[in-house]
C-alpha positions, 0 to 999 in steps of 0.5 A, spaced: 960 824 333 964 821 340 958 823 344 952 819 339 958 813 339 958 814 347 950 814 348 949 808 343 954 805 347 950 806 354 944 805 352 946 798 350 949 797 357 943 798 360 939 794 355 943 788 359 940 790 365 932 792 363 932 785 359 938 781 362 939 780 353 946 779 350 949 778 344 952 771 347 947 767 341 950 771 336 959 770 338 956 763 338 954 762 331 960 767 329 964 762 332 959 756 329 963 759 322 968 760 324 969 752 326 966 751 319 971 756 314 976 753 318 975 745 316 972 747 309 978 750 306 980 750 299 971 751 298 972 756 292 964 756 289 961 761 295 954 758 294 955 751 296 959 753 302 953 758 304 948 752 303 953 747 307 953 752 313 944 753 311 943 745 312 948 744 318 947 750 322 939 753 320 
C-alpha cells in the first residue's frame, strides 16, 4: 500500500509539470469556508448555511 501512496503521489508531481495545474483553487475556497464558518457561528439549521455559502460563493 506505501508504494501505491508512493506512486499517487508522484504522479501528482508530475501533473504539475505536464499541465502547470495546482490545487491552488480549491485551498482557496477551502479558505472562502473557512472565513464564513468563522463569522457564521451559532448557525444551527445546516440547510441555511449551505444556501448562504451557495448564494455568496457560487
Amino acid at each position: 500500500m506505501p508504494q501505491l501512496f508512493n506512486l499517487i503521489h508522484y504522479l501528482t508531481i508530475l501533473n504539475y509539470f505536464n499541465n502547470r495545474s495546482t490545487n491552488a483553487s480549491a485551498e482557496a475556497f477551502n479558505a472562502k469556508i473557512k472565513s464564513f464558518r468563522a463569522s457564521a457561528r451559532g448557525v444551527r439549521d445546516i440547510n441555511f448555511f449551505l444556501f448562504r455559502l451557495q448564494k455568496i460563493y457560487a
